[in-house]
N, C-alpha and C positions, 0 to 999 in steps of 0.2 A: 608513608603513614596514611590510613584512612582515616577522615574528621566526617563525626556525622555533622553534617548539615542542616539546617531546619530553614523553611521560609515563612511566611508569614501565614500562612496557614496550617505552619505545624504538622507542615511532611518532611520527611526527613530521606535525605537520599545518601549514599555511600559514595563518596568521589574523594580520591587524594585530594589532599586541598596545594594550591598553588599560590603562592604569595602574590597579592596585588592583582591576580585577576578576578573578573565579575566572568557572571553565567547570562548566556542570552546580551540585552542590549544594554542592561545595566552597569555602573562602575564598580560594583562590586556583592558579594553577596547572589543568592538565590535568587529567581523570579519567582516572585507569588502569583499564586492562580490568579489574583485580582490584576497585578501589574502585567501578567501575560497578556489579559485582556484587553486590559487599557491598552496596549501596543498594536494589538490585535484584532483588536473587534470584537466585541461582543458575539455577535452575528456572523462576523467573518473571518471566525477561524481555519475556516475551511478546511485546510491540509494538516490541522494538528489534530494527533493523538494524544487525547488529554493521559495523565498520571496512570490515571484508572485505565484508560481505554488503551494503554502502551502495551498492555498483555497479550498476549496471541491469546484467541479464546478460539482454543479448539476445543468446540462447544460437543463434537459428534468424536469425541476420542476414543471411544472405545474398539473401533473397528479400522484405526489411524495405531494406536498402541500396539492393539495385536500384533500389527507388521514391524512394528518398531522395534518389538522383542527380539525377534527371529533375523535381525538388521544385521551386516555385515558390515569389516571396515571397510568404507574407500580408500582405493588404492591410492600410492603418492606418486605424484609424475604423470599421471593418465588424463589433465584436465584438456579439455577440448578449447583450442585458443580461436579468436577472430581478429583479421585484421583490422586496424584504424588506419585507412586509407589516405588518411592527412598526414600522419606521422608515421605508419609504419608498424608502431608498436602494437605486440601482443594483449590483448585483450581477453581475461578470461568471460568462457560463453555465461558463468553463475555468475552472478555479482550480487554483494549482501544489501539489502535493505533495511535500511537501522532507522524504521520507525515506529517497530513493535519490539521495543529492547525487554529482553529479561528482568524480571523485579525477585524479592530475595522470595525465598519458599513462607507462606503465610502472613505477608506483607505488600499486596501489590501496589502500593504508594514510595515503593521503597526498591530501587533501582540498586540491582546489582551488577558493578562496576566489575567483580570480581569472574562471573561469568562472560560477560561482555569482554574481557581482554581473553578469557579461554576461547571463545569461539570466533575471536577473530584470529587469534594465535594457530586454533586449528583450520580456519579456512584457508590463510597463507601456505599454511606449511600443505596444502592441497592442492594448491596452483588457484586458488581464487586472489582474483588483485583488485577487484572492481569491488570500491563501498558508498553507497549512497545514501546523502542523509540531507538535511535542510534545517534553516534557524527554527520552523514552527513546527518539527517534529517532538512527541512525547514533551509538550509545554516547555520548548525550548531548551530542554536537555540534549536533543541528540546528537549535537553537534559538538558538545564537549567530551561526551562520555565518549566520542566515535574517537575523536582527538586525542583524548586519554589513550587510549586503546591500540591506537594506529604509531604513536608517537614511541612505541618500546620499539618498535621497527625502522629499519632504515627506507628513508622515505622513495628509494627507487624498487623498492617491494610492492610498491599500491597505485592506482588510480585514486580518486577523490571526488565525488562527483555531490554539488551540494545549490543551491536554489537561491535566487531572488524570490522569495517568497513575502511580497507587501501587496496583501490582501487589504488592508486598513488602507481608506482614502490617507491617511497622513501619510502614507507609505510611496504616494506618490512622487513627492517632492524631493528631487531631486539629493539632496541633502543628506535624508532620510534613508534613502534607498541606497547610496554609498555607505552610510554608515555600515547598514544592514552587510555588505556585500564585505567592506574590511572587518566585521564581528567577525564574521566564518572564517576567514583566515585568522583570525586570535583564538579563536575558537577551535578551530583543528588544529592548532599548532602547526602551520605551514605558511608559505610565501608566494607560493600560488596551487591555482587549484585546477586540475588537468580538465574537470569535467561542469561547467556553470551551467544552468538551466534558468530559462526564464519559466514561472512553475506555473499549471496549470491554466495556461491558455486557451480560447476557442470560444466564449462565452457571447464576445460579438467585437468587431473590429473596434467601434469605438475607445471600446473600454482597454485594448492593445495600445493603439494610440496612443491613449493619455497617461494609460502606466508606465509605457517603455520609452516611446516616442517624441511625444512633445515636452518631456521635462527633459530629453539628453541625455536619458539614462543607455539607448542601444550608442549611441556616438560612444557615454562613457566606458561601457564593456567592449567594442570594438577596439577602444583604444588598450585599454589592459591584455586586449588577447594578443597587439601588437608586441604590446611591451612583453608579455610572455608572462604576465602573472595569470590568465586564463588561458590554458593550453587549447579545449574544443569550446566552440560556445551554442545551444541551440535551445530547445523549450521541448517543455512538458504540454502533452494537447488530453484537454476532456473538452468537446464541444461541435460546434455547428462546422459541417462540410465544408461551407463557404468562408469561415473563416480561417481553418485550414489552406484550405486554396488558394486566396488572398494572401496569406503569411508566408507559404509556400511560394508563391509569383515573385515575391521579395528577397528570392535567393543572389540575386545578381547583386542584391546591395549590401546584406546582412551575411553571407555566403556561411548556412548554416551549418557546423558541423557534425552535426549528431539532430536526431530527433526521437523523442521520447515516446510512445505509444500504444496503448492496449489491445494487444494481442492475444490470444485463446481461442480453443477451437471452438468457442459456444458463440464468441465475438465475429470469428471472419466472417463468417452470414448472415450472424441474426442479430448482432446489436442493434441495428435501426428497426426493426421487430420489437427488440423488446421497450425500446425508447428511441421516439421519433427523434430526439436529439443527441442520439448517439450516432457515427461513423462507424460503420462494418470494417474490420479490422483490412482482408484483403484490400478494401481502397486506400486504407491506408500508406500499408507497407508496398501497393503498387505504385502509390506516386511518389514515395519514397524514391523507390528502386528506375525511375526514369531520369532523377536528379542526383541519383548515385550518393545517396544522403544514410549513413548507415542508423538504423532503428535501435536504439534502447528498448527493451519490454518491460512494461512495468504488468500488473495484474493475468499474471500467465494461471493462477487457479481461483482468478474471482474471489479473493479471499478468500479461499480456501473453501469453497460452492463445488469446485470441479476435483476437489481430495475427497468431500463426504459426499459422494452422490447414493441416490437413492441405491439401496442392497441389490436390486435386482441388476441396474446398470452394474455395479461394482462387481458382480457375481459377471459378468459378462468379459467387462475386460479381462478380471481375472484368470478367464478361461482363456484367453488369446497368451498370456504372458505371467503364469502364478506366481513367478519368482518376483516381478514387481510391484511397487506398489501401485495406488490406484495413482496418486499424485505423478509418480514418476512419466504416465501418458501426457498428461499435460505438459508437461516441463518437456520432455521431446519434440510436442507439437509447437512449442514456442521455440525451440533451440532448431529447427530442424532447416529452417529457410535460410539459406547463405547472404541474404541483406542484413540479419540480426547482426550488432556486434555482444550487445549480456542482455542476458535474463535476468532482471530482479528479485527476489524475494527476499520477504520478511519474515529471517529467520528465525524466532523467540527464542529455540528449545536446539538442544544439539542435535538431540531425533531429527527435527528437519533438516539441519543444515547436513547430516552425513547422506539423508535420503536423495537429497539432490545433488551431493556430489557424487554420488551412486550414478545419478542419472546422467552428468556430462561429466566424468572420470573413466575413460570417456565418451563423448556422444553418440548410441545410435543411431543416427538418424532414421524415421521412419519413411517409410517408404508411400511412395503417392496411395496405394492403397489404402495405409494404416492411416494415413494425413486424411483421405475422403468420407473413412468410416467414420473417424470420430468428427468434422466437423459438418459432415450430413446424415448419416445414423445415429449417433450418442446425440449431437446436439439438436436435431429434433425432436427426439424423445425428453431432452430438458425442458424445451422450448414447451413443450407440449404439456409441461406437470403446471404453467403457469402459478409458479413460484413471484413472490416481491422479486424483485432483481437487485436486491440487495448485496453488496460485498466482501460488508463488515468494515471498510473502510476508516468509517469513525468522522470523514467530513463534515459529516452533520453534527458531530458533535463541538464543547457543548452546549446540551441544552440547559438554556435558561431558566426552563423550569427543573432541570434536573433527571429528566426521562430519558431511558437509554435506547437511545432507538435501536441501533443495531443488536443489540442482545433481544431484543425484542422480535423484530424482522428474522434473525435466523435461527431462532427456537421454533417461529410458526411455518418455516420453511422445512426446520428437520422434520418437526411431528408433520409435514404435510409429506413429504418424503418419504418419510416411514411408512405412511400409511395409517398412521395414529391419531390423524387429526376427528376428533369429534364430527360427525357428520349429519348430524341431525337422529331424533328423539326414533327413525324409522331404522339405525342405522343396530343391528342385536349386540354392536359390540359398543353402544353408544357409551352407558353409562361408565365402563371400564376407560374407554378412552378419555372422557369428559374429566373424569376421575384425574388422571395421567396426567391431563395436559394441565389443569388446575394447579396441581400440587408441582408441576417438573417448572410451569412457568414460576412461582414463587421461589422456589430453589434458583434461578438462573436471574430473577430480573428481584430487587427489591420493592413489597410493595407501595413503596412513596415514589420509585421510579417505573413504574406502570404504565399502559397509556391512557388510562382516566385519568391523568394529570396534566394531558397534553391540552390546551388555551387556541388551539388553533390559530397563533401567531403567524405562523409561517416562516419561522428566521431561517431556520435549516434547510428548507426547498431551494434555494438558490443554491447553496454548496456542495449536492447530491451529483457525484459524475453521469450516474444513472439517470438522473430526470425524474426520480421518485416521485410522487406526488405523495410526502411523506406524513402530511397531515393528516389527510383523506384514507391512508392505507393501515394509518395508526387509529382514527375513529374506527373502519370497517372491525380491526380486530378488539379495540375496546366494547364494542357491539355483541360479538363474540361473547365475550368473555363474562358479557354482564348476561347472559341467553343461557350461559353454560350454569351459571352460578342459581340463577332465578329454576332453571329447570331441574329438578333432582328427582325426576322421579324414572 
C-alpha cells in the first residue's frame, strides 16, 4: 500500500508505510526540513542533498538525450566483477549511488518510490550488487527508500554500503553516533552492513580525532566488524594530503578495508591545480595500491562536468568511439585500474543507469594510450577553459539564504563552455549572448535564489570538496550579471 506522507513542511513523499517505524533519527513520522537541520547543522550539512537538490539536474541534456535515443539494452550476465580481497566476494565494477534518487514527473519534492524499486530491480537483474547511500542523503530519505527497495530482494543478491555521517558537533558523542549507526540498520532493513564508511574525511587530523577517536567511536566499529555486523570497514576522503597519510599510517591499528576516493581523468593530475586543497587522484590510488587497500570511486564524471563537456571536446571523443557515449570514457577511465573494487554513480534516470551498464557489461578496459590521452590531452584542454570547478555535488547546500549555488555555478560553466558566455560590449555577438544568458539563467535558477541574495556569510565554504571559494565566485558572477542587465545597448 503506498500512504502519502507529509512533514512539517508540507512535502509529501510516496513510501509504503510500515507500522511503528520513524524516518531518519526520529521515533516516528517524516523528518522536516527544520528537524533535519536541527540534527544536522544548519551549516553543516555537508553531504546532504536537500529534497530539491535530490534531482539529477542534467542541466546540458540535450546532446546526453540525443544518445540516449539511439541507446541499446545491456546485455545480462556480462557485468565486469572485482575481487574483495578480504572476503573473496565478487563485487560489481558499477555500483549505484542513491543520493540523487528519482522524484515523480512534475513534482521534484516528491520522491518516487515506485521508480526507485524499477531501477534497482533492473540493476540486480544486470549483475550490479553494490548500493551506496548514507542517513544525510536527500534530507534523510535515502536510506529508507534504498531499504524499501533492496528489501523485495534476497539479502545475499547485494552489498550495502552506508556512512557515519555526524557532521553536527552533537554528533560527536559517542551516544549519538551509535544511534546514528543502529538507524541505518533499521533503516535498510538489515542486520549488518557489508560496506560502513566513516564519511568524508581529510579536513584536518584534529577534527578525525575527536569525531572517531577520542569518544570510542573507531574501538566501537572495530568491535561490530568483529562481531560481523560490519562486514568492510574504511572512509570516505575529501581533503589535505597529510591528513590522508596520517590516516593511512594507521593502517596497522584500524586495518582499513576499503577506501573511498575521487578518481577521473581530469583528477589524476590536476586536482591540486585546480584547488590547492585537493589530492591528485593517481597519489591517491598509489598509496592505496602499496597497502593493498582496495579503492571505491566516488565522482568518476565530476557530476557530471566530464558527460557535458564543451562540443568541440565531445565532437573529438566521439570521433575516437561514435558508437559511445561521451560519459561512457570516463566510466572506463575510472573502471579501468585493477586496485578499483566499484565505480559509483548517481543514477536519477534509467538513461543513465543502462549507459553504464553499457560501459562495464562488460569492461573495456582502455588501453595506456586511450588512459594518457584523456587524462593529459582532454584534461588539459578542461583545465585550460578555467571553468568554477564545481561538481553539482550539492555540499553546499543548504543555503540559509535560500541561493542555489550549484545551479548557479554550472549554468555559467555551460554557457562558458558553449562559448555563449557574454564577453564584453566589444564581443559582435555580445547582445545576442547577453540576451541568452539573461533569460536561460532565469529559466534555470529562481530569481529570489540568484546570487544577489548571497550576505557573504560564508557557511557553505567549508563544505565545498573542491575548496570553492564560493562567496567570492558568487559576487564575481553577481557582478556579471548586474553589467549584463545595466548594459543593453
Amino acid at each position: 500500500m503506498i500512504e502519502q506522507n507529509k512533514n512539517k513542511q508540507g512535502v509529501s513523499t510516496s513510501l509504503p508505510h510500515r507500522e511503528g517505524q520513524g524516518v531518519g533519527l526520529l521515533g516516528g513520522g517524516l523528518l522536516s526540513r527544520r528537524t533535519f537541520l536541527k540534527l544536522f547543522g544548519t551549516g553543516t550539512v555537508a553531504t546532504a542533498a536537500t529534497l530539491a537538490g535530490c534531482k539529477q539536474a542534467d542541466k546540458a541534456g540535450g546532446k546526453a538525450a540525443e544518445e540516449y535515443k539511439n541507446q541499446v539494452e545491456p546485455p545480462v550476465g556480462k557485468m565486469t566483477y572485482r575481487k574483495n580481497p578480504k572476503t573473496g566476494e565478487k563485487v560489481s565494477l558499477l555500483g549505484y549511488g542513491m543520493m540523487r534518487l528519482p522524484t515523480k514527473p512534475g513534482n521534484d519534492n516528491e520522491f518516487d518510490q515506485e521508480m526507485i524499486n524499477r531501477q534497482i530491480d533492473y540493476a540486480l537483474e544486470h549483475g550490479l550488487n553494490y548500493i551506496d547511500t548514507s542517513p544525510v542523503y536527500c534530507q534523510g530519505m535515502s536510506e529508507r527508500c534504498t531499504g524499501i527497495a533492496l528489501n523485495r530482494h534476497k539479502r545475499s543478491e547485494y552489498f550495502v554500503a552506508t556512512k557515519l555521517s555526524n557532521f553536527n558537533p552533537d554528533y560527536h558523542q559517542r551516544e549519538k553516533a551509535i544511534e546514528m549507526y543502529r538507524n541505518s540498520l533499521k533503516e535498510l532493513q538489515v542486520d549488518y552492513i557489508d560496506y560502513y564508511l566513516l564519511h568524508a574525511v581529510g579536513g584536518a587530523m584534529e577534527e578525525f580525532q575527536k569525531r572517531y577517536v577520542d569518544n570510542g567511536i573507531m574501538d566501537f566499529l572495530m568491535q561490530e566488524r568483529e562481531a560481523g555486523r560490519i562486514r568492510n570497514l574504511g572512509f570516505s576522503f575529501h581533503g589535505k594530503q597529510e591528513v590522508f597519510d596520517e590516516i593511512l599510517a594507521q593502517h596497522d591499528k584500524y586495518h582499513w578495508d576499503f577506501v573511498q576516493i575521487e578518481l577521473n581523468y581530469l583528477d589524476w593530475d590536476f586536482a591540486n591545480e585546480i584547488s590547492k586543497n585537493n589530492v591528485d587522484a593517481h597519489y591517491l590510488y598509489d598509496e592505496l595500491q602499496k597497502l593493498q587497500i582496495p579503492a571505491v570511486i566516488m565522482e568518476p564524471l565530476l557530476g557530471g562536468r566530464l558527460a557535458n563537456l564543451p562540443q568541440y571536446l565531445a565532437t573529438e571523443l566521439k570521433s575516437h568511439a561514435p558508437e559511445r557515449s561521451v560519459a561512457s570514457w570516463a566510466f572506463r577511465y575510472a573502471g579501468t585500474p585493477e586496485g578499483v573494487l566499484t565505480v559509483l554513480s548517481g543514477m536519477t534516470y534509467m538513461e543513465h543507469l543502462k549507459d553504464n551498464l553499457l560501459s562495464y557489461c562488460p569492461l573495456q578496459p582502455l588501453t595506456d594510450d586511450e588512459m594518457r590521452y584523456l587524462d593529459k590531452e582532454v584534461a588539459q584542454k578542461i583545465v585550460g577553459l578555467e571553468n568554477i570547478p564545481c561538481n553539482d555535488c550539492k555540499y553546499c547546500m543548504p543555503c540559509p539564504y535560500g541561493i542555489d549555488i550549484p545551479a548557479i555555478f554550472v549554468h555559467y560553466n555551460k554557457c562558458k563552455n558553449e562559448g555563449s558566455l557574454p564577453m564584453g560590449a566589444g564581443d559582435p555577438e555580445y547582445r545576442k549572448h547577453r540576451r541568452q544568458y539573461l533569460i536561460s539563467l532565469d529559466r534555470v535558477v529562481p530569481r529570489d535564489r540568484q546570487p544577489d541574495h548571497c550576505i557573504q556569510c560564508g557557511q557553505c565554504e567549508p563544505h565545498c570538496p573542491q575548496s570553492i571559494h564560493i562567496p567570492r565566485e558568487l559576487a564575481k558572477i553577481d557582478q556579471m550579471i548586474e553589467e549584463l542587465k545595466q548594459n543593453d545597448s
